[in-house]
SEMARTOR-841944 format. One line per 8 residues: for each residue x, y, z of N, C-alpha, C. Coordinates in pm, whole numbers, plus 50000, padded with zeros to 5 digits. Example, Ala and Ser with C-alpha at 12.3 -4.5 7.8 and 13.67 -1.06 7.14 Angstrom:
residues 2
51319 49431 50780 51230 49550 50780 51320 49670 50780 ~ 51285 49775 50708 51367 49894 50714 51290 50003 50787
//
This chain:
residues 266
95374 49331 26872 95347 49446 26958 95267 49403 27080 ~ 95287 49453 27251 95247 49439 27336 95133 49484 27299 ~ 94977 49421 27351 94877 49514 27373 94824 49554 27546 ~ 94855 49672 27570 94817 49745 27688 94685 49712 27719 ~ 94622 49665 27851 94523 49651 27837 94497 49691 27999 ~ 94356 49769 28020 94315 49788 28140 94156 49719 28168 ~ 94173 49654 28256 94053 49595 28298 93973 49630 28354 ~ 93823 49685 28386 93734 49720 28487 93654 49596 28544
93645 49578 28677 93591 49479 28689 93685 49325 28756 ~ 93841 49373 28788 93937 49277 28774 93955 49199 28913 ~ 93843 49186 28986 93848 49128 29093 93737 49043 29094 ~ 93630 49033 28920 93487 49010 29001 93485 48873 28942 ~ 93420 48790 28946 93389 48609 28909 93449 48598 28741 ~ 93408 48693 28677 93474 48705 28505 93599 48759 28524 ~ 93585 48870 28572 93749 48935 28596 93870 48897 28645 ~ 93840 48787 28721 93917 48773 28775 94020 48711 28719
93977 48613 28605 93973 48507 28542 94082 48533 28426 ~ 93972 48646 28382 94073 48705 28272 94189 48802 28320 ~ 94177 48842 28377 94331 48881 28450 94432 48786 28462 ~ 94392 48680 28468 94528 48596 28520 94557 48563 28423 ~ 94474 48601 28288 94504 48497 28105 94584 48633 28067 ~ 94524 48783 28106 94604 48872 28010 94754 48888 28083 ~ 94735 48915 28221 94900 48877 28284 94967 48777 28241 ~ 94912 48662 28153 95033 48542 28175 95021 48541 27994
94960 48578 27894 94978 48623 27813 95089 48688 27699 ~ 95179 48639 27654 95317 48711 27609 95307 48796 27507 ~ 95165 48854 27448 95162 48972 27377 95059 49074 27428 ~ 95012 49065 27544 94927 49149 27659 95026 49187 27773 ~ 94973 49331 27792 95022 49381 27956 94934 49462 28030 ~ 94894 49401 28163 94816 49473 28198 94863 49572 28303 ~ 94757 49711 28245 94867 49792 28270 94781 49874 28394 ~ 94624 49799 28377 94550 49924 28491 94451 49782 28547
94385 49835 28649 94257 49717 28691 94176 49823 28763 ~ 94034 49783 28771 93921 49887 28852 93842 49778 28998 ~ 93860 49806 29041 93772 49718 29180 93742 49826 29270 ~ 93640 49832 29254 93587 49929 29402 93597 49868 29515 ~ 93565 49814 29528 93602 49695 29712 93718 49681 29712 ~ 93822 49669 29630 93943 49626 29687 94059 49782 29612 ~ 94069 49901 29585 94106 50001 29519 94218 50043 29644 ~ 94349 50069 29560 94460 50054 29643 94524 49907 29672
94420 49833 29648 94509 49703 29708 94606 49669 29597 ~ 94729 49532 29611 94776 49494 29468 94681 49367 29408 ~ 94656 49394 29258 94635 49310 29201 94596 49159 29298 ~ 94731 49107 29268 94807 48969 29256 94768 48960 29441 ~ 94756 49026 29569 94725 49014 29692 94557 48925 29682 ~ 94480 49016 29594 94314 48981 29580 94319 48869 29506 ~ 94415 48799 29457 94392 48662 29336 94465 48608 29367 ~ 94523 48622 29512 94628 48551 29523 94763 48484 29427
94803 48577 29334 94883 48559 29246 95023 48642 29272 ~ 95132 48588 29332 95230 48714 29354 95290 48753 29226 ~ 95270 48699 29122 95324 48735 29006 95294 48874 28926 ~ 95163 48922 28995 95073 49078 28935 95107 49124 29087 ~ 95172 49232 28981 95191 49357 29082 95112 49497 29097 ~ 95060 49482 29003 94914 49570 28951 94807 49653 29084 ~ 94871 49742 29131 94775 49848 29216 94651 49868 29150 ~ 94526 49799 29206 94402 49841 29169 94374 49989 29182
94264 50076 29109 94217 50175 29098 94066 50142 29077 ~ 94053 50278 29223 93850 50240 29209 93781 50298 29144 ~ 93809 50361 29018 93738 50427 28958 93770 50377 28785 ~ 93741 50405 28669 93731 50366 28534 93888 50505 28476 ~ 93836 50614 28505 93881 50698 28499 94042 50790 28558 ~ 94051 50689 28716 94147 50693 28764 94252 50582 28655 ~ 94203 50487 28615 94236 50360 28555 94308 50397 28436 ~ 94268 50480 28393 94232 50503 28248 94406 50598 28219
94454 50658 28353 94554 50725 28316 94708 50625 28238 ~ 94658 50504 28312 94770 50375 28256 94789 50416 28112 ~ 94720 50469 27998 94723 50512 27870 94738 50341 27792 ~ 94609 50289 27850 94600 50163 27759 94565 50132 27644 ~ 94623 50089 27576 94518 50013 27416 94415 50020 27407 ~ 94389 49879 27493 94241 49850 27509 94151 49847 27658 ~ 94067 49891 27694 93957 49917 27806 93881 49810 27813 ~ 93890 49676 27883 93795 49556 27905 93677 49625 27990
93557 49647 27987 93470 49659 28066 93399 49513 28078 ~ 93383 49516 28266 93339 49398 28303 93255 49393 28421 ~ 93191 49524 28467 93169 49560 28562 93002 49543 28568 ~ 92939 49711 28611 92781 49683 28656 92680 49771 28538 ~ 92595 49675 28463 92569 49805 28374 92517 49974 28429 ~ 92483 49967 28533 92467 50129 28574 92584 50174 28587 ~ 92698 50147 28557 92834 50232 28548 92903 50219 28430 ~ 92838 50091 28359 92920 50026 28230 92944 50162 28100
92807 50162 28095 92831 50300 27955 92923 50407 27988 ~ 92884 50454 28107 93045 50574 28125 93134 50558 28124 ~ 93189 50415 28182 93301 50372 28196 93360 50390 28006 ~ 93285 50320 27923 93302 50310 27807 93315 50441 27661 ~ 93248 50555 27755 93257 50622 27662 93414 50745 27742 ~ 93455 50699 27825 93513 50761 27936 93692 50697 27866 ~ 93654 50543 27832 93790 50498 27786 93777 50535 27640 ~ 93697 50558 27584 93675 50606 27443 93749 50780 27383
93717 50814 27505 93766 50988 27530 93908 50961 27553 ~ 93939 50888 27596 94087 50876 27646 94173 50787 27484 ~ 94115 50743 27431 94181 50664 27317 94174 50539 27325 ~ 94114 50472 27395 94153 50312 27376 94020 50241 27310 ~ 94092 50127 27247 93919 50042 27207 93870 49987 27295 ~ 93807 49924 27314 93695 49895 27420 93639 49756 27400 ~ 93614 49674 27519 93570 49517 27501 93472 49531 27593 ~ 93355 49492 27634 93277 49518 27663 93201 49336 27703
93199 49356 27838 93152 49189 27877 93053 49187 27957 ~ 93021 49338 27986 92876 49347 28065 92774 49327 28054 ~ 92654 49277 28120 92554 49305 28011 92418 49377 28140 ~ 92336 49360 28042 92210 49481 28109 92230 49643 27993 ~ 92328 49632 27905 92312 49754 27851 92197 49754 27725 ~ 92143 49931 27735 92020 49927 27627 92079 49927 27496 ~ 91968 49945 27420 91999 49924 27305 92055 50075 27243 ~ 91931 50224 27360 92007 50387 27311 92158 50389 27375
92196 50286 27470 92330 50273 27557 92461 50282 27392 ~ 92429 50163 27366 92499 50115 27243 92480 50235 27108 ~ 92343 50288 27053 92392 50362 27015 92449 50502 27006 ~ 92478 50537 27137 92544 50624 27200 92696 50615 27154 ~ 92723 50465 27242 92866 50451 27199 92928 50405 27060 ~ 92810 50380 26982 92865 50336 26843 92957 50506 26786 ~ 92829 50595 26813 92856 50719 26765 92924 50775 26834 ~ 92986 50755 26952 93115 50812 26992 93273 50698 26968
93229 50596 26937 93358 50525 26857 93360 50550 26757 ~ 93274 50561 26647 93326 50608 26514 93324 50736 26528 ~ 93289 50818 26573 93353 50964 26581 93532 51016 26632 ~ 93533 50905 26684 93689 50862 26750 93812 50797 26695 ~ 93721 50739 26576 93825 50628 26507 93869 50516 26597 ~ 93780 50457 26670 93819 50333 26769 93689 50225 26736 ~ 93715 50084 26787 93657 49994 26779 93603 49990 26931 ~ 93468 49909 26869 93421 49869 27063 93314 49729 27011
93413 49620 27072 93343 49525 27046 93291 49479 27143 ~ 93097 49451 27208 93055 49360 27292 92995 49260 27254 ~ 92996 49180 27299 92936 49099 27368 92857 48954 27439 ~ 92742 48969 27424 92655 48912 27596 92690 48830 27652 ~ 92817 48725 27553 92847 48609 27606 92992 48610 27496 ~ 93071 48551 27590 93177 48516 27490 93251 48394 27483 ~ 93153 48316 27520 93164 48150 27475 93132 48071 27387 ~ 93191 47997 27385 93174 47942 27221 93059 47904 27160
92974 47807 27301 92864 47773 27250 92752 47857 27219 ~ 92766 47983 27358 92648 48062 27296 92674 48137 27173 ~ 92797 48172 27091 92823 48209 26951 92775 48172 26905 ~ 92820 48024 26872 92707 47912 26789 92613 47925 26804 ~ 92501 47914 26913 92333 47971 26950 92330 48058 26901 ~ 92401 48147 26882 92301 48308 26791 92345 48280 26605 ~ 92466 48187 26585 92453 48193 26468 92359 48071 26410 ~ 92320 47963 26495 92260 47862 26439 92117 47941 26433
92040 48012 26522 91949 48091 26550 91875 48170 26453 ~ 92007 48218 26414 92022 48332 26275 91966 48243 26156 ~ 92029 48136 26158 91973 48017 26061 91811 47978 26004 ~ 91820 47940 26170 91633 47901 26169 91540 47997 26175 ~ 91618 48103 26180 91491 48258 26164 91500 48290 26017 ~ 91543 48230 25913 91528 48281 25770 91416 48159 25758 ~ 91423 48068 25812 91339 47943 25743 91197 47952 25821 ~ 91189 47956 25954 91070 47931 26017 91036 48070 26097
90913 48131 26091 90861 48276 26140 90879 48276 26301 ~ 90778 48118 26326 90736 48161 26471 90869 48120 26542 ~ 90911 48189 26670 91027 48156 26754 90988 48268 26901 ~ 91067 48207 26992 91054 48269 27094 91155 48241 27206 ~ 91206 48346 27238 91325 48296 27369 91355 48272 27538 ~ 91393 48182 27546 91332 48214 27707 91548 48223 27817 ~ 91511 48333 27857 91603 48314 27917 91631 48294 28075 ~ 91727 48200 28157 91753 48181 28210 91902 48240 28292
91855 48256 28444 91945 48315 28522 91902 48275 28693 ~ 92015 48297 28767 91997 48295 28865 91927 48423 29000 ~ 91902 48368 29048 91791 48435 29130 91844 48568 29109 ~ 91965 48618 29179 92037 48750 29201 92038 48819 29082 ~ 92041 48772 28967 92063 48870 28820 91982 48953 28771 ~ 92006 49071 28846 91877 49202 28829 91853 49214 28717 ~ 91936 49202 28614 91930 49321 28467 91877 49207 28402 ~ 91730 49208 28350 91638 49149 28264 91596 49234 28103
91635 49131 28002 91705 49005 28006 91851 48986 27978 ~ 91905 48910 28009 92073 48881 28006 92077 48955 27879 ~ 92227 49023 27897 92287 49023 27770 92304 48967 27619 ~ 92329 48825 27693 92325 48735 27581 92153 48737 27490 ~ 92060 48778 27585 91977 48721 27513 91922 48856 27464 ~ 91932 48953 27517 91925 49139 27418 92025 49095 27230 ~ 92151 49049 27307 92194 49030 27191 92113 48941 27056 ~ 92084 48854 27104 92028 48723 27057 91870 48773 26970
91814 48827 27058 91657 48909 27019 91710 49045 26880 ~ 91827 49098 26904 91864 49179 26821 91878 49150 26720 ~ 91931 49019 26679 91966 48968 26607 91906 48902 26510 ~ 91798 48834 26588 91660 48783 26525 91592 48876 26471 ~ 91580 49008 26543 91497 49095 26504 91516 49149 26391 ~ 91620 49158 26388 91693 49226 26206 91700 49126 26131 ~ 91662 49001 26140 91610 48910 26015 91464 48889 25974 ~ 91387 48873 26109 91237 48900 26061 91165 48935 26171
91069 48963 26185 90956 48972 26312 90880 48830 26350 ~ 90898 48815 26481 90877 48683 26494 90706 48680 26450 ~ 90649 48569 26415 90519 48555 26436 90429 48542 26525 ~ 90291 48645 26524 90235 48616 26648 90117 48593 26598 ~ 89979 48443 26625 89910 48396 26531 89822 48511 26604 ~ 89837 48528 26763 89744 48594 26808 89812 48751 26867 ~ 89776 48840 26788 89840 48960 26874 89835 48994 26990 ~ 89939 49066 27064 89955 49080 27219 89830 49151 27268
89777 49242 27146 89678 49327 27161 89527 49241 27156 ~ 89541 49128 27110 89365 49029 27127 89408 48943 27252 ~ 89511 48865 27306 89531 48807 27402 89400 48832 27519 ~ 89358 48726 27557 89257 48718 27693 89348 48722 27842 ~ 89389 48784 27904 89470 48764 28035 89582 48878 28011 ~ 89607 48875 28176 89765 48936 28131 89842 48905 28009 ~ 89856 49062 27985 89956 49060 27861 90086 49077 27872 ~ 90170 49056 28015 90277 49029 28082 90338 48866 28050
90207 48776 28051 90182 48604 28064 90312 48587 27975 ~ 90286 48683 27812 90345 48630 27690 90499 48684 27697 ~ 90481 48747 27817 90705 48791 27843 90660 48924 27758 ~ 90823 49000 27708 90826 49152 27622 90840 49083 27511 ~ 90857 49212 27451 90845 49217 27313 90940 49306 27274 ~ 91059 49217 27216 91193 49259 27259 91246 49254 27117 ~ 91301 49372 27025 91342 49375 26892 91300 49280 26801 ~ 91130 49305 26876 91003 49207 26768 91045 49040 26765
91058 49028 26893 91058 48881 26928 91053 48906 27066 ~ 90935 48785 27089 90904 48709 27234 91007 48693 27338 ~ 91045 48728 27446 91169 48708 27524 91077 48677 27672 ~ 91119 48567 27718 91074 48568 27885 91202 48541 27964 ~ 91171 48590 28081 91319 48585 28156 91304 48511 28280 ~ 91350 48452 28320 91354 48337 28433 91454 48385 28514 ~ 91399 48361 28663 91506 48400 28727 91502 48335 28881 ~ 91552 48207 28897 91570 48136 28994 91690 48071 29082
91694 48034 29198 91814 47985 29266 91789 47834 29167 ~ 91977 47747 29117 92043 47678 29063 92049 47702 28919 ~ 91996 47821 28836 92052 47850 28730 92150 47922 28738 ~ 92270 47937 28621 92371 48028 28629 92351 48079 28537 ~ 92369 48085 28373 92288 48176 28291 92272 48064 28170 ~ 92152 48078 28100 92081 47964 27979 92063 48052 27913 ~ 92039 47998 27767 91969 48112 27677 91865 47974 27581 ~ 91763 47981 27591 91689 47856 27481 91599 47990 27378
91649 47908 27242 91516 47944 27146 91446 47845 27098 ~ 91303 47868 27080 91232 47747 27063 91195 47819 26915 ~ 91190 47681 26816 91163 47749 26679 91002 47635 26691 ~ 90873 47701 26614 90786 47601 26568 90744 47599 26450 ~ 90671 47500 26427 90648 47467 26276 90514 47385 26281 ~ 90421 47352 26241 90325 47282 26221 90389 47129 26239 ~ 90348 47041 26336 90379 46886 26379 90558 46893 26424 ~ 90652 46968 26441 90748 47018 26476 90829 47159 26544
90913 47123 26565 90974 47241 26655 91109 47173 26644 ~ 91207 47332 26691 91350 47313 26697 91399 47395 26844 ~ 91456 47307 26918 91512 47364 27014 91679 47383 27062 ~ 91695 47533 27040 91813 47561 27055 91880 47610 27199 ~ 92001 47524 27263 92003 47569 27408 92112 47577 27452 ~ 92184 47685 27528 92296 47736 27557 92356 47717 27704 ~ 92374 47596 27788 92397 47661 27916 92503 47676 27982 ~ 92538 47736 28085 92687 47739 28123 92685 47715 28238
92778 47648 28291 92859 47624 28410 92878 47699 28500 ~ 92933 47685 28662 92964 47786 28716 93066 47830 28701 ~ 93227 47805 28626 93319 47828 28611 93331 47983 28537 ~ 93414 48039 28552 93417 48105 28399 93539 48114 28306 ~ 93605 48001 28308 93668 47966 28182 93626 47974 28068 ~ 93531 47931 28053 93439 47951 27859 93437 48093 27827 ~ 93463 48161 27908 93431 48296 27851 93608 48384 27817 ~ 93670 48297 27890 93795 48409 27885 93869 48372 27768
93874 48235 27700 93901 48265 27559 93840 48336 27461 ~ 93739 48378 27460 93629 48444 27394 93716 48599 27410 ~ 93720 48626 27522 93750 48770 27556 93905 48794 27483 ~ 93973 48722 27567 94095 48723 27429 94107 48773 27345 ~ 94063 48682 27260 94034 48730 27115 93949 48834 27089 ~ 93897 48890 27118 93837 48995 27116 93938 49101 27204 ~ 94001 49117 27258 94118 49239 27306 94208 49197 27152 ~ 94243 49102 27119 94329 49106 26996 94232 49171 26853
94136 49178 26840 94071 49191 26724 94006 49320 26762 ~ 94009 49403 26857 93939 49504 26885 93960 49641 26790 ~ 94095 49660 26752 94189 49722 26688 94118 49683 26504 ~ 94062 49616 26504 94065 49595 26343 93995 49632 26254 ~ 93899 49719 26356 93765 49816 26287 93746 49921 26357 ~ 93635 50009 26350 93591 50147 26357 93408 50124 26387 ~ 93379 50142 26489 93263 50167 26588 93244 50069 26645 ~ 93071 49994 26667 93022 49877 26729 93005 49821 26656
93080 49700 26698 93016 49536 26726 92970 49442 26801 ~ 92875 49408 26756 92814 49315 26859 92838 49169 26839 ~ 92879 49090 26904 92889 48978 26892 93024 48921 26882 ~ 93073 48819 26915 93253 48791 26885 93249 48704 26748 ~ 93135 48694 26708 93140 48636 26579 93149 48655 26479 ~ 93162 48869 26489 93184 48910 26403 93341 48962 26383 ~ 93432 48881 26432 93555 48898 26445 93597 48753 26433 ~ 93479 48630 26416 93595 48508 26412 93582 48459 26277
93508 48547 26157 93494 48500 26033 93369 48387 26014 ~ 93259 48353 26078 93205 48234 26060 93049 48323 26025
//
C-alpha cells in the first residue's frame, strides 16, 4: 500500500531533504507540502527537482485537504502543535521532527491522538547516533545517580533546550532523579550558574556560532565519570532515514511516542 504523506516544512534544511527520499520512495506519495515563503510555488521549482510536481500550500490546514495518511511536521514550534492537532482532526498520523515543544504541548496531543485512534510519533532527533545516546543514557542512569546534560547549538537556535535534549532529560527523568550533593536551594551564587532543572535533571544549553546541534551527558562516580556525546554535521542526511521509518511505523499504534526507538525494537 502507497503511504500518502504531507509534509510541513518541505522547503526548510530537514525538509527539504526528506522530500526528495519520500518522492523517490516506491511505497510513499507525496501528496501535500507547507512552505510559507515559497506557497503556490511547485515543489520540484524550490529543490530544483523537475521530477515533483507538488504545488506548495502555505498553511498546515490548506495542506491537509490532500487527505493524507500521514502529516510530517517539520516546521517552527510556535506553529508546530496546531499544525499537529489540526492533521489529527483531519485523520492522519503524525511524525513530528520539530523541536522546542513542551512537555503540556505533548500532552495535549497524546490525548487528542488516542481520542482519535491515530499514532503520533516524535522525535528530537532522528539519527541514529543520538538514538543510541538516549538508549545508552537510559543505561547509565539505572547504575550511577549523579548525571547532567549539556546541550549544544548554534548561535540562531531560539528554542532552549533542543528537542533532542527535552527528550533525553525526559527520559532520564522517569528512571531516577538526578543527584544533587548540594541543593539548588543551598547553592552560594546564581542559581541560573547550575542551568534548569529539567524532568529532575541538570540541563545547560549552549548556544554559539560553529555548533550545529550536540547533545553530551556526563555520568559521575567517585575517581570516574562517563561521557556520552552526540554530534552532528551540517548535512541532514542522518536524519532522513530516521524519519522514514517512522512515516512507515506511524500507523502501528494509538497516541504518543517519543523517541524512534520505540518503533525500532531495541
Amino acid at each position: 500500500m502507497t503511504i500518502k504523506v504531507c509534509l510541513a516544512g518541505a522547503t526548510g534544511w530537514a525538509g527539504s531533504a526528506l522530500a526528495k527520499a519520500i518522492h523517490a520512495a516506491d511505497d510513499m506519495e507525496l501528496v501535500g507540502g507547507v512552505s510559507r515563503t515559497h506557497a503556490g510555488k511547485p515543489l520540484g521549482d524550490v529543490l530544483n527537482d523537475s521530477g515533483i510536481s507538488l504545488t506548495l500550500s502555505g498553511t498546515a490546514a490548506e495542506a491537509l485537504n490532500s487527505n493524507c495518511d500521514v502529516f510530517v511536521e517539520y516546521t517552527k514550534p510556535e506553529i508546530a502543535a496546531q499544525n499537529i492537532l489540526l492533521a489529527l482532526e483531519a485523520g492522519a498520523h503524525v511524525v513530528v521532527g520539530t523541536s522546542g515543544l513542551t512537555d503540556d504541548d505533548y500532552r495535549r496531543i497524546d490525548e487528542a491522538a488516542t481520542a482519535a485512534g491515530l499514532g503520533v510519533l516524535a522525535a528530537g532527533n532522528f539519527a541514529l547516533t543520538a538514538v543510541l545516546l538516549q538508549k545508552f543514557a537510559e543505561t547509565a542512569a539505572r547504575y550511577i545517580p549523579h548525571c547532567e546534560i549539556i546541550d549544544y547549538a548554534h548561535a540562531g537556535k531560539a528554542d532552549v533546550p533542543s528537542g533532542t535534549v527535552r527528550e533525553l532529560a525526559d527520559r532520564l527523568g522517569q528512571i531516577r532523579k538526578s543527584a544533587l550533593d548540594i541543593p539548588l536551594e543551598d547553592i552560594q551564587g546564581p542559581r541560573e550558574s547550575r542551568g534548569a532543572r529539567l524532568n529532575d535533571t541538570q540541563v545547560h544549553a549552549v548556544r554559539l556560532p560553529g555548533y550545529v546541534i550536540s547533545a553530551e551527558v556526563i555520568f559521575g562516580m567517585p575517581d570516574q565519570k562517563l561521557v556520552l556525546r552526540h554530534e552532528a554535521g551540517a548535512g541532514a542526511e542522518p536524519y532522513v532515514a530516521g524519519a522514514m521509518l517512522a512515516i512507515r511505523k506511524v500507523d502501528t499504534f494509538i497516541g504518543l511516542r517519543r523517541g524512534l526507538d520505540t518503533v525500532m525494537g531495541i
